[in-house]
C-alpha positions, -999 to +999 in steps of 0.1 A: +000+000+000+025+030-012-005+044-032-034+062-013-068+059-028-085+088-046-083+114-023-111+134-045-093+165-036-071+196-053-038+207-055-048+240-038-060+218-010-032+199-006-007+225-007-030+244+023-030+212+044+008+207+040+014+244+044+035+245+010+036+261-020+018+257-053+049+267-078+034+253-110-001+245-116-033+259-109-047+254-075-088+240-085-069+207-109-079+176-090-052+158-071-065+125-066-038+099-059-004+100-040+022+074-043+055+075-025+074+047-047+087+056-082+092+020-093+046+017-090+036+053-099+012+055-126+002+084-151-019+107-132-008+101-095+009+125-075+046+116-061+055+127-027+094+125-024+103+112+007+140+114+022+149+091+047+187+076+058+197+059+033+174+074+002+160+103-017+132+100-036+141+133-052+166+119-070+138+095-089+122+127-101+144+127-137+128+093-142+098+084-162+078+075-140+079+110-125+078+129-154+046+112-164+028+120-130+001+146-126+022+164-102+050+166-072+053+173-035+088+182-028+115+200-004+119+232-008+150+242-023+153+204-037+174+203-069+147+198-098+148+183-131+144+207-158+111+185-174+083+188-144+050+175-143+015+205-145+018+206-108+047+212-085+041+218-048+072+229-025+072+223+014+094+224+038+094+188+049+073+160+026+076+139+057+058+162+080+039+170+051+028+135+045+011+136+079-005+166+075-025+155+046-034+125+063-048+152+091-067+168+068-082+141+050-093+123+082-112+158+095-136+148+069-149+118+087-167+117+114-166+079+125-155+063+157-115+054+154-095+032+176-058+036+183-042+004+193-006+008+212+019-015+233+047-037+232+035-065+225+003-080+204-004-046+187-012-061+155-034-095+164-052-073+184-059-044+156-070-072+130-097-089+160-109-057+166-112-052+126-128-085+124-153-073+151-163-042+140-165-054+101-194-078+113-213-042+118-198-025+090-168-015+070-136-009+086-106+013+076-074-004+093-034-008+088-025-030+060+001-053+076+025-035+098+020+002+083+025+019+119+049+044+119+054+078+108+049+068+068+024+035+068+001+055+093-003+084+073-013+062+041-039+047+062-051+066+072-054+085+032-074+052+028-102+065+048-136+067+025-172+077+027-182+040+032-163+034+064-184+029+092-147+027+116-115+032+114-088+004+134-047+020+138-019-001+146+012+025+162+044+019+165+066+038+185+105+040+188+111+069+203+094+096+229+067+116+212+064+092+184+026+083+198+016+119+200+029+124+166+003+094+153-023+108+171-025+141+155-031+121+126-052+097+135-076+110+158-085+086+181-116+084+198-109+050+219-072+038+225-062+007+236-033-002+258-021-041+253+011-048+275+043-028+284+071-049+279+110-049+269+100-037+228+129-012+219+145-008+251+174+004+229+153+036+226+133+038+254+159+027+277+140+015+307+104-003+309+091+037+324+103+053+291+083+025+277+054+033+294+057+070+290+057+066+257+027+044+248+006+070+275+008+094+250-022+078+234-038+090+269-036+125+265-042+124+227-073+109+232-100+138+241-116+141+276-142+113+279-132+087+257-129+052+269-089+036+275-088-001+274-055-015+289-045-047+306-053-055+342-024-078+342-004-051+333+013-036+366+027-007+349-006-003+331-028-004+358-007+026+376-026+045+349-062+034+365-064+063+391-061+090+362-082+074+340-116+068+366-144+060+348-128+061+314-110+032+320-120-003+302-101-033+317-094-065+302-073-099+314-071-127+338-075-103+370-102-108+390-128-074+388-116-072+347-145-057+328-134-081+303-120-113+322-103-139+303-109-177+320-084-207+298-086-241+302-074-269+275-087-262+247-116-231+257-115-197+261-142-177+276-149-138+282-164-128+307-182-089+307-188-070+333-221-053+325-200-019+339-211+014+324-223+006+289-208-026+287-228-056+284-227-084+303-226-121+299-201-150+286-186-152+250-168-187+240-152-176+205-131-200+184-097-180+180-072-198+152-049-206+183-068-216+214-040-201+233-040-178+268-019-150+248-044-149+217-072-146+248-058-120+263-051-106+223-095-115+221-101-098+253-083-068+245-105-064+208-138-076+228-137-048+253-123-025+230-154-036+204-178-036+235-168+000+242-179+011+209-212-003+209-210-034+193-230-066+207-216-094+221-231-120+190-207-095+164-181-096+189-180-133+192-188-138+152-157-112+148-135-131+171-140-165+155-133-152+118-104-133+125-074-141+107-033-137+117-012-111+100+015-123+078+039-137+099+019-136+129+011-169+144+007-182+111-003-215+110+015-242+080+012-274+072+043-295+061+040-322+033+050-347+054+023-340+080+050-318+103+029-287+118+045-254+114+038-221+136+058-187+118+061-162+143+088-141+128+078-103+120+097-092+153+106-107+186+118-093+222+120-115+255+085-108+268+071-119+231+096-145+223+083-161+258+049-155+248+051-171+212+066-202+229+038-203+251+016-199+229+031-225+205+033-253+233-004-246+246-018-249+207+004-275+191-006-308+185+008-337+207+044-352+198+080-336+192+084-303+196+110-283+182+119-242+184+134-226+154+146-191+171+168-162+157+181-130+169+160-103+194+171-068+181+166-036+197+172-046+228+205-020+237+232-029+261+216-056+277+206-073+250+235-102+258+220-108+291+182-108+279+192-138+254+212-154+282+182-155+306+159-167+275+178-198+273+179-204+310+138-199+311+137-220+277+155-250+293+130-259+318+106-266+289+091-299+274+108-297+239+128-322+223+152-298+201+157-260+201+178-243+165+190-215+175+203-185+141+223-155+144+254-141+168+232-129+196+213-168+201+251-176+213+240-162+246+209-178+243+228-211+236+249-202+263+220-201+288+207-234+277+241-252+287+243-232+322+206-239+333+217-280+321+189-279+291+177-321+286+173-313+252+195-311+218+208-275+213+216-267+178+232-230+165+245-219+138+252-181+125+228-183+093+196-196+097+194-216+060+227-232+082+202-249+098+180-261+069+196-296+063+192-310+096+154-292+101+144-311+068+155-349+084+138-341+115+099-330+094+078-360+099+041-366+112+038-356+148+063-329+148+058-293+156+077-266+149+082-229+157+099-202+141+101-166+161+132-141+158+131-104+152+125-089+113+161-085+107+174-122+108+139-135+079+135-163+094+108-168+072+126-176+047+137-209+066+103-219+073+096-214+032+125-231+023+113-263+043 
């Protein structure tokens, strides 16, 4: 998605929302859609050159894909090719300005939005909570993993006059990153899943965490509804300046949303507190797992909260599906069951996706396929160390570990006296010859490491 949908507007608009300049052009032509990658503009679409570390989309302008646009948004004082498009429009930032369109297209809707924010679970969470409110209507929401300071903007873009709600996914990797969303998005519910160890390399401790992601707090305006996790310690300290606003969801006992588990069952209880209803939902999540209930309890009281009845809550629930890469479930030809958890991993998700994988999987061998945790700053050495002492008390017949930083994790393995076969290797297709002998009937396997190491690619190659 690096092309908005017709934004039915004019260049005059867009140059007042960005607060640029119209230098070529005349300000009542329709602008209708903006692209941000030369290599898929089309004739007629307007390119927005962005600049980031290690590119500049300004210097794609001489191309023809460029020339044969309807237009430009550029930096001011960019070096232009001589041949430009019938419209030209300068700012100061394309970035910023980026956002600012995004701001201005979403004041013309007037539909309830939800901003969803942690650590961990971000995404499952957004596309239950899509799933949900889709049963009562359409939804705008993230495509994948478009969450920061470029994918929210062009989701936002894809807002239309037949969305009934609006679902956003943000990211944060640094302080103010949140509020920055926020001004785009314009949320009228947020919800809170977990603060955990995500990016420590920015935030530096678990508080700047939590600082961070409470900026969707005071985004959010006066009355409307918060929904964090009761199980969250550091969340709950937000509960005294959040009263009546607040919507609570987990295991803890007095959750307006309360998550029970047992073998193979999930159930939801609501509290019937404030506008909530109240009553028992038993949905049918892909993984019948306590982390996706706590992922379901989160979407169910944020769902509740806007009005939605329990019957399309539970209908949501049971037909939502995983994000690429998320807990996505693959079946092996020889009969092996695969689980690829691999779009990012820190030590409180990397514990949760093994959790998760050893509650859901089938019965028989059990293997771990895990790569490197990034992000994690100076103590990253010791967080892998203390993931392979808390992985060697489990039931698992092999763990395959990829990458330099699984070498602490390998080391912590030996020092807690794992029972199991340890395997590591520096490249994860290192590891592909001995995975294939070991795919049979009856085995399991899991696959979770951050982005960077693609672990995917393992799990395709099998």
């Amino acid at each position: 998605m690096l092309t908005t949908m017709d934004l039915q507007t004019t260049c005059g608009a867009l140059a007042q929302a960005a607060a640029g300049t119209l230098v070529r052009g005349v300000p009542g032509s329709p602008a209708g859609r903006i692209a941000i990658d030369s290599r898929t503009l089309r004739p007629g679409e307007v390119f927005l050159a962005l600049k980031g570390p290690r590119f500049d989309a300004h210097d794609h302008l001489a191309g023809r894909p460029a020339r044969e646009s309807s237009g430009w948004i550029v930096r001011r004082g960019a070096s232009l090719p001589k041949e430009r498009p019938a419209h030209v429009l300068e700012v100061a930032d394309t970035l910023l300005a980026l956002s600012d369109i995004a701001a201005a297209h979403r004041s013309r809707f007037h539909i309830p939005v939800a901003a969803v924010t942690g650590s961990n679970g971000k995404t499952t969470v957004k596309e239950m909570l899509r799933s949900a409110l889709s049963q009562e209507g359409p939804v705008c929401a993230n495509a994948g993993n478009f969450n920061n300071e470029v994918g929210l903007p062009l989701s936002v873009l894809e807002l239309g006059s037949d969305h009934r709600f609006g679902v956003f996914e943000m990211g944060a990797s640094r302080a103010g990153d949140i509020a920055a969303l926020c001004r785009v998005a314009r949320p009228s519910i947020g919800v809170l899943t977990n603060i955990g160890s995500a990016h420590l390399e920015f935030f530096g401790t678990l508080e700047g965490t939590l600082k961070a992601k409470a900026e969707l707090v005071d985004a959010l305006p006066a009355d409307a509804p918060v929904v964090l996790n009761l199980d969250d310690l550091r969340l709950r300290s937000l509960l005294p300046r959040l009263g009546a606003r607040a919507v609570t969801f987990g295991t803890t006992e007095g959750a307006d949303v309360r998550l029970e588990c047992s073998p193979g069952r999930l159930r939801l209880g609501f509290s019937g507190r404030g506008s909530l209803p109240r009553g028992v939902l038993e949905p049918r999540l892909p993984l019948m797992s306590r982390v996706h209930g706590l992922n379901a309890a989160a979407a169910a009281a944020a769902a509740a909260a806007m009005g939605l009845s329990k019957d399309s809550i539970c209908e949501g629930l049971s037909r939502a599906q995983s994000a690429p890469l998320r807990f996505q479930r693959r079946d092996h030809s020889s009969g092996a069951w695969l689980l690829v958890d691999a779009y990012n991993a820190n030590p409180d998700s990397m514990r949760a996706s093994v959790e998760t994988f050893l509650e859901a999987a089938p019965p028989g061998e059990r293997l771990l396929v895990l790569g490197d945790m990034k992000e994690l700053g100076s103590d990253s050495p010791d967080l892998h160390r203390e993931l392979g002492r808390w992985l060697a008390g489990l039931d698992l017949e092999a763990v395959f570990l990829a990458g330099d930083l699984c070498s602490e994790v390998s080391r912590g393995l030996r020092e807690a006296g794992a029972a199991f076969e340890v395997r590591h290797a520096r490249s994860p297709m290192d590891l592909l010859p001995e995975l294939r002998t070991r795919m049979k009937r009856g085995t399991s396997v899991l696959f979770k490491a951050s982005r960077a190491v693609r672990l995917e690619e393992l799990a395709a190659a099998l």
